[in-house]
N, C-alpha and C positions, 0 to 999 in steps of 0.2 A: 404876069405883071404888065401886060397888054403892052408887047413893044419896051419896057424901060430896060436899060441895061444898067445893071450894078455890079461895085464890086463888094463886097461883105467883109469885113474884119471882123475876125472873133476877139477881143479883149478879155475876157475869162470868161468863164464856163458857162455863165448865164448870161452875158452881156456885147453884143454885137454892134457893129458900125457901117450904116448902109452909104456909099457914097457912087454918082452918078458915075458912070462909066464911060458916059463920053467926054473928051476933053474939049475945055471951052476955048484952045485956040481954032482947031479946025473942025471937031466935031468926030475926031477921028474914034475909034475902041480903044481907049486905056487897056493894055492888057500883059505889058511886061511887067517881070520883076526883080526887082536888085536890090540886095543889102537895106531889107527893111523899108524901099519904098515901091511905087508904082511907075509907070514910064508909057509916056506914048511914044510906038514907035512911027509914026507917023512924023515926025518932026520933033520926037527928043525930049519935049516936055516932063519933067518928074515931078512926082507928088508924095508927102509924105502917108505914111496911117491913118491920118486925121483930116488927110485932102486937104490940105496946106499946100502951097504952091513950093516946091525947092528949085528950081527951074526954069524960063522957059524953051521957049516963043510964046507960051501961054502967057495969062496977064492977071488969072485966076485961079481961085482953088477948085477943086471938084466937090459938087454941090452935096449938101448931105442931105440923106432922105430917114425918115422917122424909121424908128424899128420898134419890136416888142418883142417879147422870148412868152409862150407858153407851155 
């Protein structure tokens, strides 16, 4: 994916949710996980499943990127 980082959610069996991986406070790797959400440990920031902001220092959600199931 030339450099992008994501994180993927599966929502059932044929149907997935790409959402960017770096967080839009500092640009850190989203990559913890707690009780159903996402977490940058970089400064704390949480994000739901749907890259919703629950959280900051961010001021944003995590960007979502198109998917397809074949």
């Amino acid at each position: 994916l030339d450099g992008v980082r994501l994180l993927v959610v599966r929502e059932t069996a044929t149907q997935f949710r790409a959402l960017s991986a770096d967080c839009p406070h500092a640009g850190c790797l989203v990559s913890g996980i707690e009780a159903d959400a996402f977490r940058c440990p970089c400064h704390g920031s949480r994000f739901g499943r749907d890259g919703r902001l629950l959280g900051g220092p961010a001021d944003a959600p995590l960007a979502s990127r198109a998917t397809t199931y074949d």
